[in-house]
PDB file with one MODEL, atoms N, CA, C and O in Angstrom:
MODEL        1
ATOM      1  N   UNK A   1     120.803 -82.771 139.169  1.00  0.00           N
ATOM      2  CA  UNK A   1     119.507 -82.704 139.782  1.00  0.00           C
ATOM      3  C   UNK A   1     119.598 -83.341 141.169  1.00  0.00           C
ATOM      4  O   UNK A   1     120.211 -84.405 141.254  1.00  0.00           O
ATOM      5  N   UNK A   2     119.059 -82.810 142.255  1.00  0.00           N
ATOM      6  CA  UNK A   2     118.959 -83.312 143.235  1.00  0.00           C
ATOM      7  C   UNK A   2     117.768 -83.632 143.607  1.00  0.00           C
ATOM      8  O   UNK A   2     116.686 -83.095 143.371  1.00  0.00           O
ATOM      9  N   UNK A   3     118.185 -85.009 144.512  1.00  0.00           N
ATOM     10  CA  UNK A   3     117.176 -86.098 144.925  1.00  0.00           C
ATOM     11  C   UNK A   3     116.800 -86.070 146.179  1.00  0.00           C
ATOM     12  O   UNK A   3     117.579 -86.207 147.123  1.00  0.00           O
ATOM     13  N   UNK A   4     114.966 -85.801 146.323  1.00  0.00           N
ATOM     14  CA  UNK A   4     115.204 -86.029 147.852  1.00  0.00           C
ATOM     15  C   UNK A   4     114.006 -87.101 148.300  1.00  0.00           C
ATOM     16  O   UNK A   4     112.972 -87.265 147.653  1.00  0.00           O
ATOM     17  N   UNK A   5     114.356 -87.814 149.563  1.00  0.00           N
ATOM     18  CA  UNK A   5     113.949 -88.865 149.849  1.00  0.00           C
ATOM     19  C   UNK A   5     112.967 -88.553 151.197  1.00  0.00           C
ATOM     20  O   UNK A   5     113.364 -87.829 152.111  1.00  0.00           O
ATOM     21  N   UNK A   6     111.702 -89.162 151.197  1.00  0.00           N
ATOM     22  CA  UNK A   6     111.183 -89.082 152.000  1.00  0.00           C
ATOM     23  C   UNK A   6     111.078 -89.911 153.490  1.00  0.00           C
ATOM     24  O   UNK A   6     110.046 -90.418 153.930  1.00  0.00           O
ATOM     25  N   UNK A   7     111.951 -89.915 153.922  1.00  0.00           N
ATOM     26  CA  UNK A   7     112.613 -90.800 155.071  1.00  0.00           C
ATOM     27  C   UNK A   7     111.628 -91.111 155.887  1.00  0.00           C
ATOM     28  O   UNK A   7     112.000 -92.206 156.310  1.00  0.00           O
ATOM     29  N   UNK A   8     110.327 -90.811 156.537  1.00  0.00           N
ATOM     30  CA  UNK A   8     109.190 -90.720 156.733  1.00  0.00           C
ATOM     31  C   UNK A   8     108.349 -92.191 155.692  1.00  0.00           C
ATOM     32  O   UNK A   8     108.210 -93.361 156.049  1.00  0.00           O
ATOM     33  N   UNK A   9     107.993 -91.639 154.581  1.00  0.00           N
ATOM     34  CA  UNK A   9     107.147 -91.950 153.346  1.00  0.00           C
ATOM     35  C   UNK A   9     107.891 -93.603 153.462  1.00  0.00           C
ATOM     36  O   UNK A   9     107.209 -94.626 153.521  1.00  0.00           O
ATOM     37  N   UNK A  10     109.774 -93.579 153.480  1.00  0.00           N
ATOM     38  CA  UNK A  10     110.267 -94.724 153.030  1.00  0.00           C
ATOM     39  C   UNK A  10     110.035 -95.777 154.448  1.00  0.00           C
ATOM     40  O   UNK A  10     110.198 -96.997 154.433  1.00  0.00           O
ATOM     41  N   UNK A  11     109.885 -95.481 154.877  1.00  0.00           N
ATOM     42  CA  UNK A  11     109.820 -95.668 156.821  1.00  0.00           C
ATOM     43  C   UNK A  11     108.953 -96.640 156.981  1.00  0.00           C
ATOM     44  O   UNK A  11     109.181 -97.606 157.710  1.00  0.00           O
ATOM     45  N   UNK A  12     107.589 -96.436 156.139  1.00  0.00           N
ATOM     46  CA  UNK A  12     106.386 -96.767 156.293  1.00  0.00           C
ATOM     47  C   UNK A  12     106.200 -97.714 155.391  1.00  0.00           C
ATOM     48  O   UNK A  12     105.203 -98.432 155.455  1.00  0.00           O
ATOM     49  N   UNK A  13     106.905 -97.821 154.654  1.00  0.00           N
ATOM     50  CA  UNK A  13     106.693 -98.875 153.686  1.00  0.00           C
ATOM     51  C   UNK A  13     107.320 -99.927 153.812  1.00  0.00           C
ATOM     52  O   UNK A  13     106.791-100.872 153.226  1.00  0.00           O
ATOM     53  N   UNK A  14     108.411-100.191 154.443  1.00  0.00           N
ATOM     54  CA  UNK A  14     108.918-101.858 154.764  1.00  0.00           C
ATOM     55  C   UNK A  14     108.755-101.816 156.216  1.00  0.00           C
ATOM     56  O   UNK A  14     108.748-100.811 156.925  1.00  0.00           O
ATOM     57  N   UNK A  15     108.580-103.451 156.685  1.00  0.00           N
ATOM     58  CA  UNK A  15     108.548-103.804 157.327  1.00  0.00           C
ATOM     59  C   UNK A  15     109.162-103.656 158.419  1.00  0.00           C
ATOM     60  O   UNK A  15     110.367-103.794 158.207  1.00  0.00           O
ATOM     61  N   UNK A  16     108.811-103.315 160.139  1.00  0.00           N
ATOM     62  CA  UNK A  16     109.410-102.837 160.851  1.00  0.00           C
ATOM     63  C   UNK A  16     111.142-103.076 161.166  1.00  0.00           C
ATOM     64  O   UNK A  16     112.037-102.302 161.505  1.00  0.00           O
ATOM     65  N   UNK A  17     111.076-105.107 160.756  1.00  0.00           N
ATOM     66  CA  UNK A  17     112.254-105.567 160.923  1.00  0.00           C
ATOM     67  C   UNK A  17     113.467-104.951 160.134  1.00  0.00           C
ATOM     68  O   UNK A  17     114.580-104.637 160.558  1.00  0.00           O
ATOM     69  N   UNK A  18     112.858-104.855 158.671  1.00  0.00           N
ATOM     70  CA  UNK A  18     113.560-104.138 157.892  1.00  0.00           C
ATOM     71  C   UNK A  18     114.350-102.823 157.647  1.00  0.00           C
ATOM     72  O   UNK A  18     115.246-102.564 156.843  1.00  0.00           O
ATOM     73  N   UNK A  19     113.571-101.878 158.846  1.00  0.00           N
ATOM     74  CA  UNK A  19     113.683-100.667 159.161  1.00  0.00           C
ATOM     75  C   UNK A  19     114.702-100.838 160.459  1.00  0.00           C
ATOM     76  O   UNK A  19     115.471 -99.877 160.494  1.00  0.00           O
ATOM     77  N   UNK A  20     114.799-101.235 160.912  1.00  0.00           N
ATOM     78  CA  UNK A  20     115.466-101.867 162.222  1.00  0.00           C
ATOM     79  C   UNK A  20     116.653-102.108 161.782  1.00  0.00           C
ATOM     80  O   UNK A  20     117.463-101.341 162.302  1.00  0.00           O
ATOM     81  N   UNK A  21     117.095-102.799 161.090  1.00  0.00           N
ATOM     82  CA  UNK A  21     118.245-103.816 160.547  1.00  0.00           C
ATOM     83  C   UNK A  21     118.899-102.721 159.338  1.00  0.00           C
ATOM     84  O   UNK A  21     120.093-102.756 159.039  1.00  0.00           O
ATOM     85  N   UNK A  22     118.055-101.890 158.791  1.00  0.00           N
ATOM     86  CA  UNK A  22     118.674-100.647 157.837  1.00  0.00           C
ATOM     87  C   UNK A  22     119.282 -99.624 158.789  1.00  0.00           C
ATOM     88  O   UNK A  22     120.299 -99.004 158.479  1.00  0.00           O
ATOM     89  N   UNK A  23     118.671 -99.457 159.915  1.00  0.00           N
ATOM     90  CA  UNK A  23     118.850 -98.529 160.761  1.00  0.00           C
ATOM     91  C   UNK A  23     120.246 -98.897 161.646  1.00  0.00           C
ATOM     92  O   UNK A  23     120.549 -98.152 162.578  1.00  0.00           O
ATOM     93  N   UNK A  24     120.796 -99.669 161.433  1.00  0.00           N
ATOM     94  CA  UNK A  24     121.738-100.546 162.179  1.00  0.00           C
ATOM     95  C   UNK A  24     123.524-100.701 161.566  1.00  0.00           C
ATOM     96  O   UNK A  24     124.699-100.523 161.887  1.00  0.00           O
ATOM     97  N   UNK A  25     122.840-101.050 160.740  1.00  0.00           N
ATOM     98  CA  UNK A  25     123.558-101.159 159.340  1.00  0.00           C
ATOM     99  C   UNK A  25     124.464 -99.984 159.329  1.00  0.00           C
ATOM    100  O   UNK A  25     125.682-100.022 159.503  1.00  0.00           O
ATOM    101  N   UNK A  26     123.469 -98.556 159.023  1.00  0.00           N
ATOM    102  CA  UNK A  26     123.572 -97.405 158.871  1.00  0.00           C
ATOM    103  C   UNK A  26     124.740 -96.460 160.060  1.00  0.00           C
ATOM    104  O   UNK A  26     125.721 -95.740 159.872  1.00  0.00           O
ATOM    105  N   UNK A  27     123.968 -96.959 161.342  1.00  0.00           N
ATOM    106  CA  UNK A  27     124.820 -96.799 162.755  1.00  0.00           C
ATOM    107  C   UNK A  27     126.209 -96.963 162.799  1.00  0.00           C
ATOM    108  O   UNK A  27     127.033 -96.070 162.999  1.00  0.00           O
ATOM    109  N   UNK A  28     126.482 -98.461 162.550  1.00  0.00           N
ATOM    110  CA  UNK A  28     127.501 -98.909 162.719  1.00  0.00           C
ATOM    111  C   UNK A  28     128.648 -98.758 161.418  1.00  0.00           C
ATOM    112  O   UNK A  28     129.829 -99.100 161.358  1.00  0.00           O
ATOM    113  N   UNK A  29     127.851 -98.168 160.536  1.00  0.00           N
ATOM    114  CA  UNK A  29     129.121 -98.051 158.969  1.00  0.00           C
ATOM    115  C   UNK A  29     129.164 -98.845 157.783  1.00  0.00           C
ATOM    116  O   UNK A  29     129.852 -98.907 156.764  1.00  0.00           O
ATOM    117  N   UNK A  30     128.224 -99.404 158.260  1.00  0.00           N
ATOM    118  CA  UNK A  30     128.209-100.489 157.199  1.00  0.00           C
ATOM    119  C   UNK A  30     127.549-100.172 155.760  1.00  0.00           C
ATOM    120  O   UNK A  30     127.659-100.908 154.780  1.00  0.00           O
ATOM    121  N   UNK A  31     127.023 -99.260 155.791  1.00  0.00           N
ATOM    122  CA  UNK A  31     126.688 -98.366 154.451  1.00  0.00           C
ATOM    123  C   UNK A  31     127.717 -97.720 153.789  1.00  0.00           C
ATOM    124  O   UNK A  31     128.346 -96.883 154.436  1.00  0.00           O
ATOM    125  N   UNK A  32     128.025 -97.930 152.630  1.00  0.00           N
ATOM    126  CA  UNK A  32     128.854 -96.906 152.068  1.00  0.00           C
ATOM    127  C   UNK A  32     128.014 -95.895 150.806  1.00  0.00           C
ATOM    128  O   UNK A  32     126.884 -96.019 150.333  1.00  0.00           O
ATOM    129  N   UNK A  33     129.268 -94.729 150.482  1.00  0.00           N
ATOM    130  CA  UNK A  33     128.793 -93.566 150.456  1.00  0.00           C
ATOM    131  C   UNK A  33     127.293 -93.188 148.988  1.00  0.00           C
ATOM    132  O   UNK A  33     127.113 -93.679 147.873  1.00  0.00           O
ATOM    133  N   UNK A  34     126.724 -92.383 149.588  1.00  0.00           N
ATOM    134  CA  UNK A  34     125.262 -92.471 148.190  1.00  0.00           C
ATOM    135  C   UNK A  34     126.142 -92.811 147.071  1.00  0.00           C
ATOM    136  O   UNK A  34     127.370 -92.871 147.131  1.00  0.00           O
ATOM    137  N   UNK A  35     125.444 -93.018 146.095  1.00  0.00           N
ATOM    138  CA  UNK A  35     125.304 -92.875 144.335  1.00  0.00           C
ATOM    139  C   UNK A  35     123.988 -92.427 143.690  1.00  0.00           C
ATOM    140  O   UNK A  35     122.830 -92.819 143.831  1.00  0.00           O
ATOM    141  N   UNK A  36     124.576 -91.435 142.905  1.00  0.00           N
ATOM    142  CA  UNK A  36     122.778 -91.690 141.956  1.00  0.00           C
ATOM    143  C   UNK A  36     122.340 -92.357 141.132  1.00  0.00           C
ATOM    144  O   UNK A  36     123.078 -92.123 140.175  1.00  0.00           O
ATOM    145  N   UNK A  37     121.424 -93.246 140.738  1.00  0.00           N
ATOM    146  CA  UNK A  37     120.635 -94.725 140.399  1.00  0.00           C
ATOM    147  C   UNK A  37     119.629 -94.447 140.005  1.00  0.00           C
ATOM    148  O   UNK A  37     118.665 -94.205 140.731  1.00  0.00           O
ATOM    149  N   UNK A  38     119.618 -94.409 138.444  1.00  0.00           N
ATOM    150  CA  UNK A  38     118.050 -94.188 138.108  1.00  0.00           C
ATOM    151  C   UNK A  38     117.104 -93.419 138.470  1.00  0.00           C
ATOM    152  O   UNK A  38     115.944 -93.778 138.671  1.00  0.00           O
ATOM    153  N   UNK A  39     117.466 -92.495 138.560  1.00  0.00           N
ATOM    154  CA  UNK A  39     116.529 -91.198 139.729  1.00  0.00           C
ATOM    155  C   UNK A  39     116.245 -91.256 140.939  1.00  0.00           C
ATOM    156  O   UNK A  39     115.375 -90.600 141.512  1.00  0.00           O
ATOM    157  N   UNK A  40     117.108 -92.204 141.489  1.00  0.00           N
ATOM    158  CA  UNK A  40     117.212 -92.142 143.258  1.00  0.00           C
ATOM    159  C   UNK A  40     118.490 -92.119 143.375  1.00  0.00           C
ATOM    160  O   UNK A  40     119.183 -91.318 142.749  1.00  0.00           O
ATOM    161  N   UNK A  41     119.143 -93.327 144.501  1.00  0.00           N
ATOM    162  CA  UNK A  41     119.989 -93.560 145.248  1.00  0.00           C
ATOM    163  C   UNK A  41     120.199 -94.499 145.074  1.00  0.00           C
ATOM    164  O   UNK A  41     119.391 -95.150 144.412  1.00  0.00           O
ATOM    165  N   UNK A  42     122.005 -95.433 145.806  1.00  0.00           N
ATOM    166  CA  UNK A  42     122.358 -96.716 145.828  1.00  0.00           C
ATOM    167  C   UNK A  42     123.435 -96.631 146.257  1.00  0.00           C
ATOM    168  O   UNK A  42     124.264 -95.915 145.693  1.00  0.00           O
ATOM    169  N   UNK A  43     123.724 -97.319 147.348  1.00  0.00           N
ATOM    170  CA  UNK A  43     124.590 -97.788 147.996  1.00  0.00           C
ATOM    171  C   UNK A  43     125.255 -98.929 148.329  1.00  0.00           C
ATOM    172  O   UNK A  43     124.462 -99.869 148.383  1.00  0.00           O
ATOM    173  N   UNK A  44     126.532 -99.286 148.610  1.00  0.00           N
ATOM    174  CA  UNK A  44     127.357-100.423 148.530  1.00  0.00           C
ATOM    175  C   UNK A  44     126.746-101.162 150.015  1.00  0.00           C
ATOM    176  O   UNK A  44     125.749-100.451 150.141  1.00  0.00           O
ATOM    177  N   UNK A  45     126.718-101.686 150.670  1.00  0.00           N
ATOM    178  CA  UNK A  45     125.942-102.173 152.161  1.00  0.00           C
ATOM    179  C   UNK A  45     127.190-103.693 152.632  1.00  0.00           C
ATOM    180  O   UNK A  45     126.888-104.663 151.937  1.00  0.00           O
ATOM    181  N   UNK A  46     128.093-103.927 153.347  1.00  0.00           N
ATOM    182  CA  UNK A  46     128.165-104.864 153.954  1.00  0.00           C
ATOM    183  C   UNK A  46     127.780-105.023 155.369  1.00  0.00           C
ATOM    184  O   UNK A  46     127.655-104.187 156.264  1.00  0.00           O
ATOM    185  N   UNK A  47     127.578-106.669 155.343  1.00  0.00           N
ATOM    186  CA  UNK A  47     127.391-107.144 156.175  1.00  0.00           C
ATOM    187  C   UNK A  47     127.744-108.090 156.883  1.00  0.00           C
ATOM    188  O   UNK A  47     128.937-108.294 157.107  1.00  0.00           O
ATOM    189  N   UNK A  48     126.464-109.097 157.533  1.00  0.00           N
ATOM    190  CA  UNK A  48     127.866-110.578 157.816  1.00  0.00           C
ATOM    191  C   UNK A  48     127.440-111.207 156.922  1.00  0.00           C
ATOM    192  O   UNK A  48     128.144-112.200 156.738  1.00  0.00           O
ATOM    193  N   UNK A  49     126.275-111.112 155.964  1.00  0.00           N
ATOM    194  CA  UNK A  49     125.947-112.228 154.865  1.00  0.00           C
ATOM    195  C   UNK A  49     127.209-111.574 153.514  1.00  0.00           C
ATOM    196  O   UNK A  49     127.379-112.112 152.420  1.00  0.00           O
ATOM    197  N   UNK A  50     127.762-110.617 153.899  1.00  0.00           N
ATOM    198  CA  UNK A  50     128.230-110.694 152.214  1.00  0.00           C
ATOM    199  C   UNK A  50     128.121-109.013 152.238  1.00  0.00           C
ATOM    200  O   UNK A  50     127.858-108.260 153.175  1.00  0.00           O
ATOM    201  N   UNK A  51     128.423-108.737 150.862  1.00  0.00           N
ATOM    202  CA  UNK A  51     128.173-107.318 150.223  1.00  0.00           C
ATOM    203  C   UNK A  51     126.940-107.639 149.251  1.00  0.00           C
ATOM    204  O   UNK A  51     126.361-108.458 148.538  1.00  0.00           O
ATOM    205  N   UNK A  52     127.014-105.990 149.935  1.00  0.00           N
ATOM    206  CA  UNK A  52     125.258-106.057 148.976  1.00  0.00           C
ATOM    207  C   UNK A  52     125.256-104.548 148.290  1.00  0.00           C
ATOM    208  O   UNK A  52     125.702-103.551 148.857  1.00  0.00           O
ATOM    209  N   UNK A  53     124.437-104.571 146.436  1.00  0.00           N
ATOM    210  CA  UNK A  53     124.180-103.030 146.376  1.00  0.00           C
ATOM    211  C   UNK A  53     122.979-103.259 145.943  1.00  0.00           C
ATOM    212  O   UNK A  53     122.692-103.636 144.807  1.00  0.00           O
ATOM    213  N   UNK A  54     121.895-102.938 147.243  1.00  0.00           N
ATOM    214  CA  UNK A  54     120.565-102.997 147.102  1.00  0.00           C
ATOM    215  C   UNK A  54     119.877-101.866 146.305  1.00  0.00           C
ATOM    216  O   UNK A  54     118.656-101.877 146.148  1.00  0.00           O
TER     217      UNK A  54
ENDMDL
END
């Protein structure tokens, strides 16, 4: 089944900083590749605090 995300919808719901700093993240590589999670998504995320799978 495929999942789709409202990038818009998700946009609006956290906080600008948050959107900023995802958006960054994302830029530079620091995201690694989707998974499917409970009927969404999840991804591996480092950073300079550490690894994260938010």
């Amino acid at each position: 089944m495929a999942v789709r995300i409202d990038i818009d919808a998700s946009r609006e719901s956290v906080p600008s900083s948050v959107d900023e700093s995802a958006a960054r993240l994302l830029s530079n590589g620091s995201v690694g590749e989707l998974e499917p999670a409970g009927g969404g998504v999840q991804a591996v995320v480092h950073s300079h605090d550490g690894v994260f799978q938010p």
